[in-house]
N, CA, C and O of each residue as an XYZ file, in Angstrom:
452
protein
N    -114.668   -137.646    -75.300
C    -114.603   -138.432    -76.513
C    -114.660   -137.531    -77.748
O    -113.813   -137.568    -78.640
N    -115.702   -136.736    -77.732
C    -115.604   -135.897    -79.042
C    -114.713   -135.040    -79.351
O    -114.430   -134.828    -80.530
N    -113.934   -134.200    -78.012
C    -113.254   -133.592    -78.029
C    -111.871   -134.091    -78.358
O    -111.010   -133.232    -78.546
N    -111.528   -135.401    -78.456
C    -110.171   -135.920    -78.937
C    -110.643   -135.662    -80.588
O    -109.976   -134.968    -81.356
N    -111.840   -136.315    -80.946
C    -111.784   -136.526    -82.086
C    -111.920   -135.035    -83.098
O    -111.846   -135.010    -84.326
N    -112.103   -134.026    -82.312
C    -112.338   -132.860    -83.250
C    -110.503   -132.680    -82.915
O    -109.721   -132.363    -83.811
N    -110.264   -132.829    -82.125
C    -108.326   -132.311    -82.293
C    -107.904   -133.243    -83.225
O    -107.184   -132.792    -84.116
N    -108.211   -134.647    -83.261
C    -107.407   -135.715    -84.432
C    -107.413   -135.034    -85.589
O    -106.392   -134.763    -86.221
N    -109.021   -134.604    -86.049
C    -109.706   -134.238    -87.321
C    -108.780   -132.773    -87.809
O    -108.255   -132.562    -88.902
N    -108.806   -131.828    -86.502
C    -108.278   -130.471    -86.461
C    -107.203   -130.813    -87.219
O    -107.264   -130.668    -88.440
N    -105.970   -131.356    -86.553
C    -104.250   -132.025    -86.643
C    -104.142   -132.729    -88.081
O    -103.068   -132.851    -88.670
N    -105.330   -133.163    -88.564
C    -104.776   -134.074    -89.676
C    -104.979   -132.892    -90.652
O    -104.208   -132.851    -91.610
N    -106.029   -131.806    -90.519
C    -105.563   -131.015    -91.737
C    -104.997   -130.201    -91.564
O    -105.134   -129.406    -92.494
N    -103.918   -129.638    -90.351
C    -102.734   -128.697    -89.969
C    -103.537   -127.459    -89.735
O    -103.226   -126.337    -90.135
N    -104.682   -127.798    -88.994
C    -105.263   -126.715    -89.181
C    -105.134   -125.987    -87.367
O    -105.300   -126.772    -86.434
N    -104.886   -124.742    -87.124
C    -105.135   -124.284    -85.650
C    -106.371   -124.029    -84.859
O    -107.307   -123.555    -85.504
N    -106.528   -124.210    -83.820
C    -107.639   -123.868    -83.351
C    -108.422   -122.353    -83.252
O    -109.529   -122.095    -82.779
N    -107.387   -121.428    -83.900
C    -107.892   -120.026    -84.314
C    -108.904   -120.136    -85.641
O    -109.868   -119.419    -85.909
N    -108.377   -121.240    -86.359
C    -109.471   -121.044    -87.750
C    -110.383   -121.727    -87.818
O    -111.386   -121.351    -88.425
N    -110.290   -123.361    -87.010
C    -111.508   -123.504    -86.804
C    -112.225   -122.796    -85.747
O    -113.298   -123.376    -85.576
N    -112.140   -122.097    -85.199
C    -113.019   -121.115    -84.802
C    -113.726   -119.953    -85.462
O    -114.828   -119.479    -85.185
N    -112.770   -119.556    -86.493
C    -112.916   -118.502    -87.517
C    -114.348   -119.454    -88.144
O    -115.534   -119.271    -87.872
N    -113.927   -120.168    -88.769
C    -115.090   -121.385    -89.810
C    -116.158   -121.744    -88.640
O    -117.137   -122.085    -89.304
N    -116.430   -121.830    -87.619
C    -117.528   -121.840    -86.987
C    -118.095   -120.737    -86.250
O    -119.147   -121.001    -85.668
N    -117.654   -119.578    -86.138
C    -118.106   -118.895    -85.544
C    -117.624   -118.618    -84.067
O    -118.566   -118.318    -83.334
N    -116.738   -118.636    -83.622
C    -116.788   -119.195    -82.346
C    -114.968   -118.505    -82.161
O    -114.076   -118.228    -82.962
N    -115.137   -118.451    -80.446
C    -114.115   -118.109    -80.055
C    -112.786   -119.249    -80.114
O    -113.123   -120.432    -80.067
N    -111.349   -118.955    -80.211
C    -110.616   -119.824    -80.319
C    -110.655   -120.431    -78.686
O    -110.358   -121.624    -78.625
N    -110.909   -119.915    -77.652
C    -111.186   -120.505    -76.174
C    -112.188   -121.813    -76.275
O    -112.078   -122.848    -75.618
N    -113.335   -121.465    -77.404
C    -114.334   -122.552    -77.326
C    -114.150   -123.523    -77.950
O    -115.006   -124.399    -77.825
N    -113.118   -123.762    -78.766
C    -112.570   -124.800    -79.440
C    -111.747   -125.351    -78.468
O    -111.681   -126.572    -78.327
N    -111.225   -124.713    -77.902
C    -110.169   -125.089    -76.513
C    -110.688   -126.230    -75.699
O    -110.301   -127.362    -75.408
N    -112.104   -125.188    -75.358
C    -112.813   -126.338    -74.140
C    -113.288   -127.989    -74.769
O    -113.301   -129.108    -74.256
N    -113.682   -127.398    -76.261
C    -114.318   -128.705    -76.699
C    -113.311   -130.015    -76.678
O    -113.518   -131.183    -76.347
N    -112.289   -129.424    -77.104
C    -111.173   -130.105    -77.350
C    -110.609   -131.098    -75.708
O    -110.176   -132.245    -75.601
N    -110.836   -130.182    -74.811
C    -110.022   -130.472    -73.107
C    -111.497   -131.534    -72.351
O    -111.380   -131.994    -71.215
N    -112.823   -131.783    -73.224
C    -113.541   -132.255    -73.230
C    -114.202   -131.529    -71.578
O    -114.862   -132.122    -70.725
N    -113.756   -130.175    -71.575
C    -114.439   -129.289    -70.745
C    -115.972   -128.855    -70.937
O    -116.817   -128.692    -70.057
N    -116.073   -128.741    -72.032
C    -117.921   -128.410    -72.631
C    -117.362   -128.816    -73.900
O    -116.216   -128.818    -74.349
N    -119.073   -129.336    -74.588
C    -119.476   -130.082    -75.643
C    -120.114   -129.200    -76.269
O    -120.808   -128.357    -75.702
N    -119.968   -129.279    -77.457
C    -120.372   -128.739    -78.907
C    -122.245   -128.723    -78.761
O    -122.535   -129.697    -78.066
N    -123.304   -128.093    -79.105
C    -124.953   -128.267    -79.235
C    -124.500   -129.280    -80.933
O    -123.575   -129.728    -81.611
N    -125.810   -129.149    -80.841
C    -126.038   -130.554    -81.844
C    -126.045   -129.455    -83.521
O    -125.643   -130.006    -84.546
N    -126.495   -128.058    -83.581
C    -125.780   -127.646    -84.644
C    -124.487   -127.379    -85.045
O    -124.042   -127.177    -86.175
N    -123.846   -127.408    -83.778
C    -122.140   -127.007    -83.768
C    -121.420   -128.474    -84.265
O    -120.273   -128.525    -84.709
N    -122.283   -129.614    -84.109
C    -121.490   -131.056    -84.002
C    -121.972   -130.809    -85.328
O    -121.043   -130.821    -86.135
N    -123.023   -130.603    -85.809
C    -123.004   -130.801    -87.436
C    -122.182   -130.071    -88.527
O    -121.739   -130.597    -89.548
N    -122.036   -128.679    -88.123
C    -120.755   -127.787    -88.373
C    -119.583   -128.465    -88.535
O    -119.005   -128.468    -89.621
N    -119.103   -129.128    -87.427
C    -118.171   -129.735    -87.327
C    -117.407   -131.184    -88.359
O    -116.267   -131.475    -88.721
N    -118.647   -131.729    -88.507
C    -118.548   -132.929    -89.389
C    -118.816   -132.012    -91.034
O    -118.066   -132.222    -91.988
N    -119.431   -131.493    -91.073
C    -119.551   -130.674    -92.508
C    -118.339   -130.499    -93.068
O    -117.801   -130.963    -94.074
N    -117.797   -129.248    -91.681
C    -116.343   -128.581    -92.243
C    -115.427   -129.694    -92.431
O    -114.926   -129.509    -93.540
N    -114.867   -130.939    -91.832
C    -113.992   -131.587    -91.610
C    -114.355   -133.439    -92.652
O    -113.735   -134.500    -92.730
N    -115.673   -132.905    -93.244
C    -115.725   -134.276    -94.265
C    -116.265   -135.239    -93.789
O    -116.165   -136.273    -94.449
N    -117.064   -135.300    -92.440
C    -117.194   -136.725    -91.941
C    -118.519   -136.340    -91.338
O    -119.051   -135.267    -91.053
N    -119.027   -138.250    -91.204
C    -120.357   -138.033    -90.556
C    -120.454   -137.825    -88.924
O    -119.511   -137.957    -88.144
N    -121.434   -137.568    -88.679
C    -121.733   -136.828    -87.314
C    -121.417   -138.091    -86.397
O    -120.679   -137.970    -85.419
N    -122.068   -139.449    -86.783
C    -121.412   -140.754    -85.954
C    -119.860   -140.594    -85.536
O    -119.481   -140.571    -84.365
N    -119.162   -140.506    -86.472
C    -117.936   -140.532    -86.819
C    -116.919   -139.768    -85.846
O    -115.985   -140.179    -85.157
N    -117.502   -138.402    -86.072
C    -117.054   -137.188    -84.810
C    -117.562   -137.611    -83.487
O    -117.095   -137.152    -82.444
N    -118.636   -138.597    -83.527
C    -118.990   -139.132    -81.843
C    -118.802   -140.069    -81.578
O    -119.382   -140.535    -80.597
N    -117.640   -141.049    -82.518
C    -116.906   -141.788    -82.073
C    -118.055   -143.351    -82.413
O    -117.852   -144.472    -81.946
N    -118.687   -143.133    -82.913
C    -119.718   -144.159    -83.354
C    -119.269   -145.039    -84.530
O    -119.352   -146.265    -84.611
N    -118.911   -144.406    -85.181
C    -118.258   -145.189    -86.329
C    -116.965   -144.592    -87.180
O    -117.207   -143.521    -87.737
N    -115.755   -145.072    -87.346
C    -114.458   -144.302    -87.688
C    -114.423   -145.164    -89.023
O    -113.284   -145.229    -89.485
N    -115.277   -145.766    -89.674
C    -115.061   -146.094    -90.659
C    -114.463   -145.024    -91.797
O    -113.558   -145.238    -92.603
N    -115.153   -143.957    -91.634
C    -115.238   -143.165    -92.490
C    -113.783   -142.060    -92.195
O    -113.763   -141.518    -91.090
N    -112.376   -141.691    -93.370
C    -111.559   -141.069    -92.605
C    -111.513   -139.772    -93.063
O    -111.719   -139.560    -94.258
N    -111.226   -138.688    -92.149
C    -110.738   -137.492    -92.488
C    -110.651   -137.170    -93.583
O    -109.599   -137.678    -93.972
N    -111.316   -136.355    -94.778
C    -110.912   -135.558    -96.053
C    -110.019   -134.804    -95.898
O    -109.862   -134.148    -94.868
N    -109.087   -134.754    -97.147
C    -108.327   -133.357    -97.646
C    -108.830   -132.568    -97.231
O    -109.934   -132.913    -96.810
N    -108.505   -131.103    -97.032
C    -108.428   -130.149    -96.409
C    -109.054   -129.531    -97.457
O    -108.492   -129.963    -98.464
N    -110.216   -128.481    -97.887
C    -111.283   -128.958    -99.229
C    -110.541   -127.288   -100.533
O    -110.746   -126.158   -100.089
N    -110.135   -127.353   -101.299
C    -109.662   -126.445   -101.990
C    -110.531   -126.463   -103.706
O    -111.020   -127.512   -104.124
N    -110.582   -125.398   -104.368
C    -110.981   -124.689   -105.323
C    -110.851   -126.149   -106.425
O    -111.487   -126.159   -107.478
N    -110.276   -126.905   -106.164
C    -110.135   -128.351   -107.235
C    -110.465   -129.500   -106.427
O    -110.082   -130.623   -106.756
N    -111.229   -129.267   -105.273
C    -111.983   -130.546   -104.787
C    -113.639   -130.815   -105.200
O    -114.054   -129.702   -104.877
N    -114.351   -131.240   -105.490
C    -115.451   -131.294   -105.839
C    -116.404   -132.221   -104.927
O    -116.174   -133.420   -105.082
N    -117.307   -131.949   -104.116
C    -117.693   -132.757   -103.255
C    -119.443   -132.695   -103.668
O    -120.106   -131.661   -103.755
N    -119.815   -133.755   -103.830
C    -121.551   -133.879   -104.400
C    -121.690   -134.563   -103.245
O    -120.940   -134.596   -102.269
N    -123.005   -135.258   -103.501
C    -123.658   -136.151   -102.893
C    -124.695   -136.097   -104.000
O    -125.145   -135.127   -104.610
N    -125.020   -137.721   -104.123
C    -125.702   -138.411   -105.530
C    -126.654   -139.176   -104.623
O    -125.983   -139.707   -103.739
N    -128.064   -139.468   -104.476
C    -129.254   -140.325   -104.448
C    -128.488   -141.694   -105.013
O    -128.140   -142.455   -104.111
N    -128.162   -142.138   -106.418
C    -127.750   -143.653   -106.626
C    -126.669   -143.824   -107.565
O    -125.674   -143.105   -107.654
N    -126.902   -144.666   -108.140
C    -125.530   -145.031   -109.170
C    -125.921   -144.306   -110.557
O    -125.141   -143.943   -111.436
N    -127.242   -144.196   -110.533
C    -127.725   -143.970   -112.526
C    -127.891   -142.135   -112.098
O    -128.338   -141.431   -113.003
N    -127.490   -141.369   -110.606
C    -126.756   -140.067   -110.776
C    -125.919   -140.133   -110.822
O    -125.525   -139.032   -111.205
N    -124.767   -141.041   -110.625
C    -123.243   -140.712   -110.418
C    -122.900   -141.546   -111.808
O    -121.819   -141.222   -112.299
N    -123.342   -142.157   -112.236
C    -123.031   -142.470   -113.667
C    -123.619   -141.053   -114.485
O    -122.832   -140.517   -115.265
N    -124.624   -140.611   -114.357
C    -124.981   -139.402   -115.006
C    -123.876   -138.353   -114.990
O    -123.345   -137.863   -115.987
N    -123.528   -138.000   -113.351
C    -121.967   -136.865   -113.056
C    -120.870   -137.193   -114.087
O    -120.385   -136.386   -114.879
N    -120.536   -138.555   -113.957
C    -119.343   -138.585   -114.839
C    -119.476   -138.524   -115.952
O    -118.504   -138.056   -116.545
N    -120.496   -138.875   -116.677
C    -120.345   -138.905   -118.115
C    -120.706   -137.176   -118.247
O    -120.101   -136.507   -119.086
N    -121.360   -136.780   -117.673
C    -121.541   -135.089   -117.987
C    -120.223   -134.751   -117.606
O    -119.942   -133.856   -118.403
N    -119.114   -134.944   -116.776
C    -117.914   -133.976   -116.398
C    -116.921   -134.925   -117.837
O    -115.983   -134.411   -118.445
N    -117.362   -136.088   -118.043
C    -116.516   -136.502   -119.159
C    -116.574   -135.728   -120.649
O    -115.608   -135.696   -121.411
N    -117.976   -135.060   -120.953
C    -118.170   -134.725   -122.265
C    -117.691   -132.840   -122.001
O    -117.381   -132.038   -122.882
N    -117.796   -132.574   -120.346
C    -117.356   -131.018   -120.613
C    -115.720   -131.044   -120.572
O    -115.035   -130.104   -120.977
N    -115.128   -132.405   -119.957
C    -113.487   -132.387   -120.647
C    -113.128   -132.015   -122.179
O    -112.501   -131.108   -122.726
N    -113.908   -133.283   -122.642
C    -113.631   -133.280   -123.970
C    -114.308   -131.971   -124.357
O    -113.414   -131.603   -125.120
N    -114.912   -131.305   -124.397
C    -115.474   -130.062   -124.653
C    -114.205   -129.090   -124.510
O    -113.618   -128.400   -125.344
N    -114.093   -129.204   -123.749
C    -112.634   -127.657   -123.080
C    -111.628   -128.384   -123.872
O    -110.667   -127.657   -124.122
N    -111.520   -129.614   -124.367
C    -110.031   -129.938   -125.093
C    -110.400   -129.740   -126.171
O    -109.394   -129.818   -126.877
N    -111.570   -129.439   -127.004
C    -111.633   -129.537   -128.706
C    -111.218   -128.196   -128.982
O    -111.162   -127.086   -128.454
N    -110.908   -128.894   -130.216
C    -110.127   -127.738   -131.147
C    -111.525   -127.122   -131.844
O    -112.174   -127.722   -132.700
N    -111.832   -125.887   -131.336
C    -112.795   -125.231   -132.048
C    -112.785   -124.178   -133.425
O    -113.636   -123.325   -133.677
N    -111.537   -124.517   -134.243
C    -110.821   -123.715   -134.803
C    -111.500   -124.770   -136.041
O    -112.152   -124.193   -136.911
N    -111.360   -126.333   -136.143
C    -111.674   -127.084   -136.821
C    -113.196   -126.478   -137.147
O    -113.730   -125.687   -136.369
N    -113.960   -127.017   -138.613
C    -115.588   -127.037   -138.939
C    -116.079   -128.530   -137.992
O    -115.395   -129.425   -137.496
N    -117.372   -128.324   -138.025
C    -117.909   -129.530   -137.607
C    -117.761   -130.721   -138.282
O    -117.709   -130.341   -139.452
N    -117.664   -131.857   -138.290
C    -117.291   -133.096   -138.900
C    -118.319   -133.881   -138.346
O    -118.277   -134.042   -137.126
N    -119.278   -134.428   -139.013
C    -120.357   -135.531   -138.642
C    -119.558   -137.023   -138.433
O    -119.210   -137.484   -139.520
N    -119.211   -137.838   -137.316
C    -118.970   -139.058   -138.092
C    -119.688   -140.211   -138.601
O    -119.093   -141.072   -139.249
């Protein structure tokens, strides 16, 4: 079972079984086996696994697929995790005022309105 789902996860981000091996540590053979559902991942390797690939550990064990596959994670993805709404209302309005920050014209004087 897990081993389909780390190849789905693998396949959806075009990724080979040489690099996720590279990103875990691990031989490209041992990705092999996990995959042929020959031997199973220890319980830090399953967390590795859901880390690198965006998803919860249920998810990779087939417990719950609610949750789908992330983008493949690059230099313009931003991934938090927020406690409630009055942090993630906090995130945005702070990434909203450092937009407008990087767009002002600092060439202008200050202007009170």
């Amino acid at each position: 079972m897990i081993g389909e789902r780390i190849r789905e996860l693998r396949k959806a981000r075009n990724m080979t079984q040489k690099q996720l091996a590279a990103i875990l540590n691990s031989a490209k053979s041992t990705i092999s086996q996990y995959e042929n559902n020959i031997n199973e991942p220890d319980l830090e390797t399953v967390m590795k696994i859901a880390d690198c690939f965006g998803v919860t550990v249920d998810s990779l064990l087939g417990r719950d697929r609610s949750d789908k596959p992330t983008p493949a994670s690059s230099e313009h993805t931003l991934v938090m995790e927020v406690k409630d709404d009055d942090e993630a209302g906090y995130v945005r309005a702070s990434l909203e005022l450092y937009r407008k920050f990087r767009t002002a014209d600092v060439s202008k004087p200050y202007q009170k309105d």
